[in-house]
C-alpha positions in Angstrom: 38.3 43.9 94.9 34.8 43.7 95.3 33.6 46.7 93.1 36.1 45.5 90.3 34.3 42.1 90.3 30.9 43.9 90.2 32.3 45.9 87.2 33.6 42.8 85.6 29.8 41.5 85.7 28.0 43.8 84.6 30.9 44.3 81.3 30.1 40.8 80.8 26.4 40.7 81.3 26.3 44.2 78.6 28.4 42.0 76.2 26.6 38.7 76.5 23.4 40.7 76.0 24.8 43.0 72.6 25.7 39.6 71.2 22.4 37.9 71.5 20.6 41.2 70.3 23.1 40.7 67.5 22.3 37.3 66.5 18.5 37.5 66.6 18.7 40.9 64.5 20.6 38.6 61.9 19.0 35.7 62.0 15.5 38.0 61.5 17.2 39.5 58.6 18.2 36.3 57.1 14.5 34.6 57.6 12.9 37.8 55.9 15.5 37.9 52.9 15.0 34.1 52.5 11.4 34.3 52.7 10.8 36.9 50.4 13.6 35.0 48.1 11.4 31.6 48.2 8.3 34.0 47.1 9.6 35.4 44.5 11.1 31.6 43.2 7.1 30.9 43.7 6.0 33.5 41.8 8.1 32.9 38.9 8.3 29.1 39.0 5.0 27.7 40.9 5.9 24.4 40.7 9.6 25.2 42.4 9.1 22.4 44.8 6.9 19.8 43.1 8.5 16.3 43.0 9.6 15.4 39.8 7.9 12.8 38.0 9.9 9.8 37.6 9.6 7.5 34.5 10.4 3.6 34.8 
């Protein structure tokens, strides 16, 4: 009973580890795509984030 627990560990340690390789290789996709996405908003709208000016 031993070995099966020992087993059961290291399925579970394999899986917890594929998972968080999984979400960091997403969330470094999705940081690239939006950081090339807010560069290319820049590079055809340079004032993209300026306030607006606001008339009494």
């Amino acid at each position: 009973m031993d070995d099966w627990q020992k087993r059961r560990r290291r399925k579970n340690l394999a899986l917890a580890l594929t998972l968080t390789t999984l979400v960091a290789i997403f969330y470094a996709i999705s940081f690239v795509k939006t950081r090339d996405l807010e560069t290319l908003r820049h590079q055809e709208d340079p004032q993209a984030h300026a306030p607006n000016s606001v008339k009494p």
